[in-house]
C-alpha positions in Angstrom: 0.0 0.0 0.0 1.2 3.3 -0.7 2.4 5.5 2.4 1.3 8.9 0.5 2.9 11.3 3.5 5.9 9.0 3.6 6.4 9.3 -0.1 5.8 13.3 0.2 7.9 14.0 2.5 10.8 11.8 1.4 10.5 13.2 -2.3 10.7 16.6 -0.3 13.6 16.2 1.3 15.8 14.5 -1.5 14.7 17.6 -3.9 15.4 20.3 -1.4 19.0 18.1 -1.1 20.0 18.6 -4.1 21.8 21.7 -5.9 21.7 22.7 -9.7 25.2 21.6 -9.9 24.7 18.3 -9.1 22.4 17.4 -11.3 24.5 19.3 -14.1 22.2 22.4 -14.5 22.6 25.9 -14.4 22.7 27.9 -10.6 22.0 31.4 -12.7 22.2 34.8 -10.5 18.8 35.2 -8.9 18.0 32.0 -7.7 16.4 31.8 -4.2 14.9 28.4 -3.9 17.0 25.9 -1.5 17.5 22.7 -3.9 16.3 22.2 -6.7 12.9 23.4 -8.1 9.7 21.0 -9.1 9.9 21.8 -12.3 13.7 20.9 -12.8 12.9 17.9 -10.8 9.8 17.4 -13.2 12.5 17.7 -16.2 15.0 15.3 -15.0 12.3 12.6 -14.5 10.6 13.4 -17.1 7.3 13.6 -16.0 4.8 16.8 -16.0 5.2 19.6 -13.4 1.9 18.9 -12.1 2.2 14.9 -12.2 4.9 15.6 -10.1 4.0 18.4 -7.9 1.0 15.8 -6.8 2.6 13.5 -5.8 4.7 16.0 -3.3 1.0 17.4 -1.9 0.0 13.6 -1.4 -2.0 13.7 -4.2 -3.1 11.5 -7.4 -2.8 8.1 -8.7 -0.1 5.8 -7.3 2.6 6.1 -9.1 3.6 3.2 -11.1 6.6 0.7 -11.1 8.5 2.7 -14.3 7.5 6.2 -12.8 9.4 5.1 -9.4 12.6 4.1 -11.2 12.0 7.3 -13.5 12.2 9.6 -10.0 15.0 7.9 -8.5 17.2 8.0 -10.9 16.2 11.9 -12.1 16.9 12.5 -7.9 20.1 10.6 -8.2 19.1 8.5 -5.6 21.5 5.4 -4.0 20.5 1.9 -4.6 19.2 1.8 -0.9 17.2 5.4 -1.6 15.6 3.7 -4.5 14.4 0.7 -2.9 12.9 2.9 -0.1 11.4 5.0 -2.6 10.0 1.8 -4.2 8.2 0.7 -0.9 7.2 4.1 0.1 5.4 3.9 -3.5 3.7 0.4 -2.3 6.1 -1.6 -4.7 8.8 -4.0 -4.2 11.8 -3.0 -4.8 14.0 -4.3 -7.7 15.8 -7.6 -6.6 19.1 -7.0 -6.0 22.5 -8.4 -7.6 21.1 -8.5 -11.1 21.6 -5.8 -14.2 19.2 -2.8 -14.0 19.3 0.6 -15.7 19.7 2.5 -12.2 23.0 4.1 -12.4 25.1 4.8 -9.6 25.0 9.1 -8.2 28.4 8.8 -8.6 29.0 8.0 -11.9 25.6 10.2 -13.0 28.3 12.9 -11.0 30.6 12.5 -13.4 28.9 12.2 -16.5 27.4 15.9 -15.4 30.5 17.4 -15.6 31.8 16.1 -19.3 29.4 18.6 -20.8 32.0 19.3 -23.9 33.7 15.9 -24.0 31.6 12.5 -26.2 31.0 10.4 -22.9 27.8 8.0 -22.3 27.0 5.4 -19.7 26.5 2.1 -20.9 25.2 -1.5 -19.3 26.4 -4.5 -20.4 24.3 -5.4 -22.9 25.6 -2.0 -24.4 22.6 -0.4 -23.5 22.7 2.9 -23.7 21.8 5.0 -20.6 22.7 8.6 -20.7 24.9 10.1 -22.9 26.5 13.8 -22.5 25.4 16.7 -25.5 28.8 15.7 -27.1 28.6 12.1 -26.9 24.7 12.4 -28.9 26.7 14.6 -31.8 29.3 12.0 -32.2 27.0 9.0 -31.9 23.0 10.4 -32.3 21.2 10.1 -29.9 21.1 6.2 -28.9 19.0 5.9 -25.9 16.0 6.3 -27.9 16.0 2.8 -28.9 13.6 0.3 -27.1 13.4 -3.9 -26.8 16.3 -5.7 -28.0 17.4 -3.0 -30.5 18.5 -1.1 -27.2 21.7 -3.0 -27.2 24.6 -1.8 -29.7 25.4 -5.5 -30.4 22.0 -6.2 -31.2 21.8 -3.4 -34.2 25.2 -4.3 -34.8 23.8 -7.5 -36.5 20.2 -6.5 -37.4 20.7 -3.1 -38.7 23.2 -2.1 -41.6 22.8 1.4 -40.2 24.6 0.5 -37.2 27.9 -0.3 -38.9 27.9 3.6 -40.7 29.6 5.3 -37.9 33.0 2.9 -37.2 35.8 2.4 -40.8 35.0 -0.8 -42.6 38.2 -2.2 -41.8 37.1 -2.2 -38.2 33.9 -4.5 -38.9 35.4 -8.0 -38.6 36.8 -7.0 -35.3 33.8 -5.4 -34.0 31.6 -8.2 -35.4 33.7 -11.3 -32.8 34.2 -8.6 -29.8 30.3 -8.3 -29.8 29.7 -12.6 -30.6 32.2 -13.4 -27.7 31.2 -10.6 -25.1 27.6 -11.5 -25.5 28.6 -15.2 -25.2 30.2 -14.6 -21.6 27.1 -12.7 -20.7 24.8 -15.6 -21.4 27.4 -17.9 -19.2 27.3 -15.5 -16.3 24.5 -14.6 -16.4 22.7 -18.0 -16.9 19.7 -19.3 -18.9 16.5 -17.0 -18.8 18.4 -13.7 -18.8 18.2 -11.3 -20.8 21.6 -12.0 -22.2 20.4 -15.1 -23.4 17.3 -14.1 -24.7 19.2 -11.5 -26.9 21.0 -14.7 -28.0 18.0 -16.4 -28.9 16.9 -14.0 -31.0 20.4 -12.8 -32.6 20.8 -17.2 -33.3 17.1 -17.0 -35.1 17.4 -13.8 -37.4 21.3 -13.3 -38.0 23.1 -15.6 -40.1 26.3 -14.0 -39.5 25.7 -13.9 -36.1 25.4 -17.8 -36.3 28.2 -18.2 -38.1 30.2 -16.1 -35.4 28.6 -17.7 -32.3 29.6 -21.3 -33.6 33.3 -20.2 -33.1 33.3 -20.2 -29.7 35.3 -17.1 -29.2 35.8 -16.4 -25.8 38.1 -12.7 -24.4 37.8 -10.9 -27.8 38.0 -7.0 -25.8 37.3 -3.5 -27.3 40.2 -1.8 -28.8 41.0 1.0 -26.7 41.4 3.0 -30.0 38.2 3.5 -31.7 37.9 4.1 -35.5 34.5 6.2 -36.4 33.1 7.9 -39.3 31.1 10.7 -39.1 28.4 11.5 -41.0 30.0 15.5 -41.1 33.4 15.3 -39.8 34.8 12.5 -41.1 37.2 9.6 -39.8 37.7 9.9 -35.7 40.6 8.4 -34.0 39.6 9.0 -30.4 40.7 6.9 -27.2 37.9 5.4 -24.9 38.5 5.8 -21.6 36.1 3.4 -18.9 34.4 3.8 -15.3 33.3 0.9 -14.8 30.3 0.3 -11.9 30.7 -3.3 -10.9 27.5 -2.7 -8.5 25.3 -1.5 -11.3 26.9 -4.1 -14.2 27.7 0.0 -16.0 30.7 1.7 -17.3 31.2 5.1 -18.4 33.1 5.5 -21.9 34.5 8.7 -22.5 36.2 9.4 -25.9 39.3 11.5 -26.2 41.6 12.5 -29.4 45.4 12.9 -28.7 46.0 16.8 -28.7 47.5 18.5 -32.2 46.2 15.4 -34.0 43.2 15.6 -36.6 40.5 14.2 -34.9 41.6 16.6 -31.9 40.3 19.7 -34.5 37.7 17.2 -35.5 36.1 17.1 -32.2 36.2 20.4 -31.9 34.1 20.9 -34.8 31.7 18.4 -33.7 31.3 20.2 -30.4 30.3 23.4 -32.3 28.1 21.6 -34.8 26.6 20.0 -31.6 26.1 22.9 -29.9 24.4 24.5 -33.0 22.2 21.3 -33.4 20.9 22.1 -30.1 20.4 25.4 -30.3 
């Protein structure tokens, strides 16, 4: 049952917590309000102002499962905040030790502060999470996929756009490193995972994938160098750099070009091309 004061108040209190920079937003000159206001909070969950504000007067519907996780993670809130949040809500909590797209405060920290550097926050599917303005100009914007197509490895064999953005001579490489990682993933993670339902359905609709899967490959790791090709700038050598959450199953990738090179003026195009795509 839902605990309507409980959940009010605690929402409350994590809001009033938090400041702008935190959460990677703007202080500005004038502002008076102590944390953060309902209508940023409303933004980084993205839910209404009034859906929201409700629920802080102890108001509306209860709030379902996917709204919860939606709060928590626009709040930043611990794996232990969460869960309360969860039960506050009338839910049960996620179970622990198993992949979820919560990510950690600390690396959602991080990523806030790599406003002009390509970074995004992956899970080990290759989901992506969240992605800084930088990382959606040199990628697109690739948390708007849903269902299996979520996972890079899954597009990787279902969908010839997916191989546009990295050099041709790269694709062999890329094609066993996502085969084998997914293979370990299915071992660790066991039978009825999602792991191994992504293998299901890669084994049913990719013959390549087949083909790859049958070798057995086991260790095949990502190049620390990756080779892109953008659709405006042009061939990208840029380093990748990971965080890696081992709570969450998450790692941060953060892209880098060597300074005086190339791609370094490359990137810096991008980021103004970025910035102008935005704007």
């Amino acid at each position: 049952m839902i605990d309507r004061t409980g959940l009010a108040e605690f929402l409350r209190n994590r809001r009033q917590a938090l400041q702008p920079e935190d959460v990677g937003l703007p202080r500005g000159q004038r502002r008076r309000t102590n944390g953060l206001r309902r209508e940023e909070v409303a933004s980084l969950c993205h839910m209404s102002v009034d859906y929201y504000s409700r629920l802080e007067r102890e108001r509306g519907p209860q709030p379902s499962q996917s709204m919860i996780a939606s709060i928590a993670q626009g709040l930043h809130l611990s794996v232990d905040e969460r869960d309360h949040l969860f039960r506050l809500a009338g839910h049960t909590p996620p179970p622990r030790g198993t992949p979820t797209d919560h990510i950690s405060p600390g690396l959602l920290r991080v990523l806030d502060r790599l406003a002009d550097t390509p970074a995004e926050i992956v899970t080990e599917l290759g989901e992506t999470l969240r992605q800084s303005p930088l990382g959606v100009a040199l990628t697109g914007d690739t948390t708007r996929y849903v269902g299996p197509a979520r996972s890079a490895g899954y597009r990787w064999f279902t969908d010839p756009a997916a191989r546009r953005l990295y050099a041709p001579e790269q694709h062999p490489f890329l094609t066993r490193m996502w085969a084998s990682g997914l293979r370990e993933l299915v071992t660790l993670r066991g039978p009825g995972s999602r792991a191994a339902r992504l293998a299901e359905l890669l084994l049913a609709g990719s013959e390549e994938f087949r083909r790859v899967w049958d070798d057995h490959e086991i260790g095949v790791r990502p190049h620390q160098v990756k080779h892109f090709v953008h659709p405006e700038v042009g061939a990208l050598e840029l380093n990748c750099q990971q965080l890696v959450d081992p709570g969450q199953a998450h790692a941060l990738l953060v892209y880098t070009a060597v300074p005086g090179t190339e791609s370094h003026e490359k990137l810096r195009m991008l980021s103004v091309i970025g910035a102008q795509s935005l704007s």
